[in-house]
C-alpha positions in Angstrom: -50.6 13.7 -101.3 -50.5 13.6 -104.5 -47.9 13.5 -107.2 -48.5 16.7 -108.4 -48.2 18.2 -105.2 -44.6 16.4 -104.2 -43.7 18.2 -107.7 -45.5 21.4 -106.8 -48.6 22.0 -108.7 -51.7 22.1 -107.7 -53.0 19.7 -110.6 -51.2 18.3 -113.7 -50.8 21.0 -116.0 -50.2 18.9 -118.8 -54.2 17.5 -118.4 -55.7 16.5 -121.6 -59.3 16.8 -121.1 -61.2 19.4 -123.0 -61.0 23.3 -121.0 -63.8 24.0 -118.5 -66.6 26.7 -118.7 -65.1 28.5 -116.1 -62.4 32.0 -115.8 -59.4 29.5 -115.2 -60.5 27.7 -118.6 -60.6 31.4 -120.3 -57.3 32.3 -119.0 -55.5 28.8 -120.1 -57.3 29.1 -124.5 -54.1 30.6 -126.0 -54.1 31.5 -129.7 -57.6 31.4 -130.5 -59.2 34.6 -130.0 -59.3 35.0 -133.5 -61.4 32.2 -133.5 -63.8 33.1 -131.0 -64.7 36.3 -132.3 -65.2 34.4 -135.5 -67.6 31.8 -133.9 -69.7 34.5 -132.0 -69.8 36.7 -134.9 -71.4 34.0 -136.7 -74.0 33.0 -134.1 -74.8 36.3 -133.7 -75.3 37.4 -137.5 -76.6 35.4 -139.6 -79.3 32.6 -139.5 -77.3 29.9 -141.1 -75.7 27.2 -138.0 -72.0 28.0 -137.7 -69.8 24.3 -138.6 -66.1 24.0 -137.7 -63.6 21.6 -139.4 -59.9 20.7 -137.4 -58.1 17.8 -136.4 -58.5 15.6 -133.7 -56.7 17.3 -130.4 -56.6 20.8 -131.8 -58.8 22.2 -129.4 -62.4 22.9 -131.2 -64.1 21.4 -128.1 -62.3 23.8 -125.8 -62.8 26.8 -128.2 -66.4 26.4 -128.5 -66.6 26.1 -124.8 -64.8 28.9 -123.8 -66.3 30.7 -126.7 -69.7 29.4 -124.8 -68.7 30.9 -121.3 -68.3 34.3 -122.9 -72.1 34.4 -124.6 -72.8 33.5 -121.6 -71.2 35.6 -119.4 -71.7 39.0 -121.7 -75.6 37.8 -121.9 -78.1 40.3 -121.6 -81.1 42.5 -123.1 -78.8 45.3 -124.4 -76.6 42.8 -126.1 -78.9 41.4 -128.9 -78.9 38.8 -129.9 -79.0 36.6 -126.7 -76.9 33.7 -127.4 -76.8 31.1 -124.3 -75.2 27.9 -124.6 -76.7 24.4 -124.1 -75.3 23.0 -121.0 -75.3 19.2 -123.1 -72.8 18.3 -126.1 -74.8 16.4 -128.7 -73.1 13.6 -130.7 -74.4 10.9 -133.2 -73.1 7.7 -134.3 -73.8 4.8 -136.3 -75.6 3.6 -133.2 -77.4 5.9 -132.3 -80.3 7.0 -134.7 -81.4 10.5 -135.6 -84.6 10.8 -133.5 -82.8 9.9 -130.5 -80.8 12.7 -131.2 -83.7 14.6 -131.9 -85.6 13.7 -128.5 -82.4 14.5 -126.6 -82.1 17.5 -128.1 -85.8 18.7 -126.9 -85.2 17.2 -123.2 -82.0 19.2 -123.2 -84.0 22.5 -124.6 -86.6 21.9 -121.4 -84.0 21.7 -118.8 -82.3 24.8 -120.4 -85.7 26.8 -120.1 -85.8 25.5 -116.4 -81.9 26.4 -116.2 -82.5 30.0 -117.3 -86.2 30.6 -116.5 -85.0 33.5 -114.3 -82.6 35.4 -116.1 -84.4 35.0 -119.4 -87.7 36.8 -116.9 -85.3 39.2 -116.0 -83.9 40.4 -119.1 -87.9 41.3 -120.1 -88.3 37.9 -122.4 -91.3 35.4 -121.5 -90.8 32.4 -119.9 -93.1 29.2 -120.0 -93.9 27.7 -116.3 -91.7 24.5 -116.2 -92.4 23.3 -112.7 -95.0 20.1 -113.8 -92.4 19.6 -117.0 -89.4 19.6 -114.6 -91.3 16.8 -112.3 -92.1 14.8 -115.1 -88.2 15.0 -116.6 -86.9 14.3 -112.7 -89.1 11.7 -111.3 -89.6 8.4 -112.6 -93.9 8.5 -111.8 -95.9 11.6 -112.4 -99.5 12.5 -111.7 -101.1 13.4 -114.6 -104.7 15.1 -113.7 -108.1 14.8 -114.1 -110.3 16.5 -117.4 -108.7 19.1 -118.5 -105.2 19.4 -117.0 -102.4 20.2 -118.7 -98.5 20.0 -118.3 -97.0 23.0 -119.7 -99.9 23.0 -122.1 -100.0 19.7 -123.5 -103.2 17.7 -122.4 -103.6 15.0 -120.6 -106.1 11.9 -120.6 -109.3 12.6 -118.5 -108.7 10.2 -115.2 -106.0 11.2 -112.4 -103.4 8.3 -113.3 -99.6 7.4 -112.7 -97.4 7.1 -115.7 -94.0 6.0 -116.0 -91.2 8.7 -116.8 -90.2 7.1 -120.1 -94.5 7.1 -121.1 -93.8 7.3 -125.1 -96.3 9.4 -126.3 -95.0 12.7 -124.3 -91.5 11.7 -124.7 -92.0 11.5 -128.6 -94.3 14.0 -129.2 -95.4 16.1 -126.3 -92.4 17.4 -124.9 -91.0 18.0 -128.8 -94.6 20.1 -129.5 -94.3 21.5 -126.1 -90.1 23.2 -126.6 -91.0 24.1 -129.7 -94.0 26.3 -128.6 -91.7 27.6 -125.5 -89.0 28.8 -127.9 -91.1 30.7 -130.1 -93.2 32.2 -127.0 -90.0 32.8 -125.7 -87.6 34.6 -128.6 -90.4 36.9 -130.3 -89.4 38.5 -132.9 -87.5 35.8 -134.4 -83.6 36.8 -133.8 -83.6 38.6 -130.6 -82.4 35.5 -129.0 -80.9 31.6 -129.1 -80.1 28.8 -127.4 -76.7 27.7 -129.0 -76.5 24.1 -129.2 -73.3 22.2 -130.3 -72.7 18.6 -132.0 -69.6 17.3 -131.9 -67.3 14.5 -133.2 -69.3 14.4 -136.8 -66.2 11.8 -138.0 -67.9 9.6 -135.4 -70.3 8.8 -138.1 -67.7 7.1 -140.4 -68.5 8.1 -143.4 -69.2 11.3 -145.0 -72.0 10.6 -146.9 -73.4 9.4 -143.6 -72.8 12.5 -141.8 -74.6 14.3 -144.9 -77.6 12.0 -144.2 -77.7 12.6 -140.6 -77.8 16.1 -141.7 -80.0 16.4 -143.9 -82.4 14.3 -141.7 -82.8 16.7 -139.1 -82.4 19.8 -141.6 -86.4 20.4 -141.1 -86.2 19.6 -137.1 -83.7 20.4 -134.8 -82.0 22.4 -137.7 -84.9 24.9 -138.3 -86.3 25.2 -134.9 -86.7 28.9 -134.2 -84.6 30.2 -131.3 -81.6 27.4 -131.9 -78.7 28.1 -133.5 -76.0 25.1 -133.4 -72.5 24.7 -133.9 -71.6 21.7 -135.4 -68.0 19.9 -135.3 -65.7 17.7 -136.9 -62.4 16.0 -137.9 -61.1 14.8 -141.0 -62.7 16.9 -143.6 -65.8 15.1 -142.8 -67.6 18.6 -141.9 -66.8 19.9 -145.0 -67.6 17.4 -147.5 -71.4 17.3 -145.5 -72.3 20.7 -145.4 -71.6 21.0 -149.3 -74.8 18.9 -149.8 -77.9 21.2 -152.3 -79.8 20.4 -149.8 -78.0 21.6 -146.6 -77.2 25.0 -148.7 -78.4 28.0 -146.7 -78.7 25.7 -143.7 -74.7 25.8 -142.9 -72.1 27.9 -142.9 -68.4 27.2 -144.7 -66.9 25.4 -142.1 -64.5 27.6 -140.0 -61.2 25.7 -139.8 -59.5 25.6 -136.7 -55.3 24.8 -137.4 -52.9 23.8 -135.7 -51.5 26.2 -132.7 -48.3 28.5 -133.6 -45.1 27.0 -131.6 -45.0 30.0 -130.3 -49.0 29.9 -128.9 -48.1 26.3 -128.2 -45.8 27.7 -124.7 -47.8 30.4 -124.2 -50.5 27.8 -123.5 -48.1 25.4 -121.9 -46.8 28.3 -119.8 -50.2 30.0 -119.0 -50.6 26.0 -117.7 -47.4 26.2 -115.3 -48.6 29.5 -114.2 -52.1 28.8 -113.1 -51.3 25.3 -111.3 -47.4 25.4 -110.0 -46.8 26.2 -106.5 -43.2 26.8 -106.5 -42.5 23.4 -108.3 -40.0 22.5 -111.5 -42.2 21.3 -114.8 -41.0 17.5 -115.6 -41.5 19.0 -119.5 -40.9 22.7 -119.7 -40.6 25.0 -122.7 -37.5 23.1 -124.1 -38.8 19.5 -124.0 -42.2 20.6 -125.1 -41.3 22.4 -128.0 -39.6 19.1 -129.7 -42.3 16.6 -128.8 -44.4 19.2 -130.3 -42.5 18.7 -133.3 -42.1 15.4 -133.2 -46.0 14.7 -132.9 -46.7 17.8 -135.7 -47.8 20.0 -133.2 -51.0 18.4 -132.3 -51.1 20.0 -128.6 -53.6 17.3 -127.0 -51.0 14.1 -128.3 -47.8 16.3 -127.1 -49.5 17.3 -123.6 -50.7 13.7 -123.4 -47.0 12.8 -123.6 -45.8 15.3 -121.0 -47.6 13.4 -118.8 -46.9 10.3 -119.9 -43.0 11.3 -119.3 -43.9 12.4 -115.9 -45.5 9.5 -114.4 -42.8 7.8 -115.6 -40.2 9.9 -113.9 -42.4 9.2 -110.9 -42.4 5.4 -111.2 -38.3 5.5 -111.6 -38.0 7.7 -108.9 -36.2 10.3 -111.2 -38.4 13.5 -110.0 -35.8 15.6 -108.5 -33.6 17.2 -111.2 -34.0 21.1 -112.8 -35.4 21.3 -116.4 -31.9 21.0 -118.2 -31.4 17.5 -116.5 -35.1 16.8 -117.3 -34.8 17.0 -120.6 -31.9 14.7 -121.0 -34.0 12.0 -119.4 -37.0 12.9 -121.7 -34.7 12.3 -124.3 -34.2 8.7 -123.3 -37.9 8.2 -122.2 -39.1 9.0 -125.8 -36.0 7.0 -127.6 -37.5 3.9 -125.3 -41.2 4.7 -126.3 -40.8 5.6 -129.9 -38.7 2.0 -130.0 -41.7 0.1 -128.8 -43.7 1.5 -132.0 -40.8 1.4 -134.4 -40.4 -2.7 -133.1 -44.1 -3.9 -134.1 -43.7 -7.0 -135.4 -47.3 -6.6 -136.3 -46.5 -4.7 -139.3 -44.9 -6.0 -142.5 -41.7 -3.9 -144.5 -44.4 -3.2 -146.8 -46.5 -1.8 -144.3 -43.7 0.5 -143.0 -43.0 1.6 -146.7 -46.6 2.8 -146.8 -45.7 4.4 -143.2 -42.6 6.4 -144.6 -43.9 7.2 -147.4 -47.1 8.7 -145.9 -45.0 10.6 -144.1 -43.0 12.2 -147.0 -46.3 13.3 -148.2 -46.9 15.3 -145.6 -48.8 11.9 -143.4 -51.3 11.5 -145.9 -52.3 9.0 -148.6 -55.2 8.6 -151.0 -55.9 5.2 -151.9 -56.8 6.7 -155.4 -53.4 7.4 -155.7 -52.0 4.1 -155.2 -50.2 4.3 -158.5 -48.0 7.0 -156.5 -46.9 4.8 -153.4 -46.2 1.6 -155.5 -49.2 0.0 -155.2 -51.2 -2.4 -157.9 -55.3 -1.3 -156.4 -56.7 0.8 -153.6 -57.6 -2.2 -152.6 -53.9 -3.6 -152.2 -53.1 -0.3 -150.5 -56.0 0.1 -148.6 -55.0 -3.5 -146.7 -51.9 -2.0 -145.7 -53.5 0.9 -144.5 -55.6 -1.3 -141.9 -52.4 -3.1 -140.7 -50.8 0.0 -139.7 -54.1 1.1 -138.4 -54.5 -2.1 -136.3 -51.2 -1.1 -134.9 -52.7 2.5 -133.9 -49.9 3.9 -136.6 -52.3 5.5 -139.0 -56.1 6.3 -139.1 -59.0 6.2 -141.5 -60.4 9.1 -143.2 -64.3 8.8 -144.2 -65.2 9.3 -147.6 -68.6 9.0 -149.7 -69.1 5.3 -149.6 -66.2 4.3 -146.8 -62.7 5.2 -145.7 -60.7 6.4 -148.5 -57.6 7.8 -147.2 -55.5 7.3 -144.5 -53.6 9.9 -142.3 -50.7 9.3 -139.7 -51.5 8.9 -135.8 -49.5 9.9 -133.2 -47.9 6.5 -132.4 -47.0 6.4 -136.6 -44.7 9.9 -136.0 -43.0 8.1 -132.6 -42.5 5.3 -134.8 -41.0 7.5 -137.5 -38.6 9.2 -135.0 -37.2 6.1 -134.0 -36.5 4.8 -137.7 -35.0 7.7 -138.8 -32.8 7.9 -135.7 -33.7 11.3 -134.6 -32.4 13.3 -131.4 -33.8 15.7 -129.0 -32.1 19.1 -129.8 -30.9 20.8 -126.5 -32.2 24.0 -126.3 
């Protein structure tokens, strides 16, 4: 049995990961249908790719996804344009080049065909014949055959032969030649249907100007590919700053910003949690204790639900689990004065550091290294290396910029911290 379960919920309804494709994920998205409407109406209307800009733990990953399950689910010929999501999330990174995006992006677009094949031939659209594709993608030796043969319509060498799955020539060219034909076959005319496609996690790329690059790199591949549109994702202004490039104009649309939930949309969705997953049981953080560490982490819902179940386990461990919510939040009071001491302790970080901390903080928990004149500091570069010490100490995080991280904004650990130093109190409610 499960904790949970002695606490009676079903699951933890304080879970962090990103909201399934499913009803039960529909029903638990509160405050963004705005949003949605937004992101379909975008798909659906014009033929630029739809970007989104938010900060880490707002919820774009779960928006887009339930936004997904709706194209899907609403998905047919009457509805036109046919928008169906790709079932894989794309991401690039400094390790990872471009055409290893690109190739996973064109396996992904074959196992789509195979995933739809039948609904797609049932809503009156053609459909390629994937079964010798399908072997080739699922079994590590194929038999290629003899003059003439074909797979899916890209020839084949003369003699009846075994090749290994990963064969380089098909995987870099063929099967890229061979989507590309199946997706104009497929959506003829041009705009009566897509395959949506989503990148996510731009800021993984570092840098802004790299994240233009990357961009611009596959502007004439997987960008212009006809029956693709793509929704593409990001933290940190990093979005923004790349889909300004000349030569990404009339490729991307103005990023569609996704803020911060309402406190008020912030318990609805804790609440629409407790609904779905309690069986009888008391929350360990209901509305009152929720609504302050939502405060106190500046009501980023994925850090403050993090914490809700941080606090449970840890009633769990102590063997403090029976109690009603008023009594509950007196000891989440003291859990979070013990937490937020361990961060406000660090003797990692120097009274300089923490000056840069408090004053980031004061500004809203933001600081441009140009401005260094403004938070008592000689250089950016003299700020910028008390930036990495609180970053080292997971108080603050980088912000990409052109040529490297040029700002700095505060993490979740840097408000705990702050809460501590300036001897705040949970407010009863």
């Amino acid at each position: 049995m499960t904790m949970w379960a002695d606490l009676g919920f079903t699951q933890s309804p304080y879970d962090t990961k990103s909201l399934q494709s499913t009803a039960t994920g529909e029903r638990l998205l509160v405050g963004r249908e705005s949003h949605i409407r937004r992101l379909i109406n975008r798909l659906s209307s014009t033929s630029s790719h739809v970007t989104i800009e938010g900060d880490s733990g707002a919820g774009k990953t779960s928006l887009i996804t339930i936004a997904n399950y709706r194209m899907k689910r609403n998905s047919d010929k009457a509805r036109l344009p046919l928008l169906l999501p790709v079932e894989k999330t794309f991401q690039i990174t400094t390790q990872e080049s471009v055409k290893l995006l690109e190739a996973s992006v064109y396996r992904a677009i074959a196992e789509t065909f195979i995933r739809y094949r039948d609904d797609l031939r049932g809503w009156g659209y053609t459909t390629p014949k994937v079964a010798d594709i399908n072997k080739w993608m699922n079994s590590p030796i194929i038999k290629s055959m003899s003059a003439g043969a074909s797979i899916a319509g890209v020839s084949l060498s003369a003699a009846r032969s075994s090749s290994v799955n990963a064969s380089s020539a098909f995987a870099e060219s063929g099967l890229a030649n061979t989507v590309r034909a199946w997706l104009s076959k497929c959506f003829n005319p041009p705009g009566c249907g897509y395959f949506v496609c989503v990148l996510d996690n731009l800021e993984l790329l570092v840098t802004s100007a790299s994240a233009r690059q990357a961009l611009e790199e596959i502007r004439d591949t997987v960008l212009a590919e006809p029956g693709l549109r793509w929704v593409i994702c990001g933290a940190r202004g990093v979005v923004r700053t790349a889909a300004a490039s000349p030569r990404l104009q009339g490729r991307l649309c103005h990023p569609l910003a996704v803020e911060a939930l309402s406190m008020d949309d912030a318990i609805s969705a804790l609440e629409a949690r407790i609904d779905e997953f309690s069986t009888g049981g008391v929350p360990p953080v209901g509305v009152t204790g929720f609504q302050y560490l939502y405060e106190v982490l500046r009501c980023n819902l994925r850090n403050t639900l993090q914490k809700c179940e941080d606090f449970s386990f840890w009633l769990h461990d102590e063997g403090l689990l029976e109690g009603d919510e008023k009594e509950n939040v007196n000891k989440l009071e003291y859990w979070l004065t013990l937490l937020s001491n361990e961060y406000s302790n660090n003797p990692g970080v120097s009274s300089t550091g923490w000056r840069l901390l408090d004053d980031m903080i004061d500004n809203e928990g933001l600081c441009d290294f140009e401005d260094h004149d403004f938070f008592g500091f000689s250089s950016p570069a003299e700020m910028k290396r008390f930036a990495v010490e609180l970053e080292r100490q997971n108080l603050v995080e980088m912000a990409p910029g052109d040529a490297g991280t040029d700002s700095a904004f505060v993490a979740p650990n840097g408000w705990l911290a702050r809460f501590a130093r300036s001897g705040s109190v949970i407010p009863r409610g």
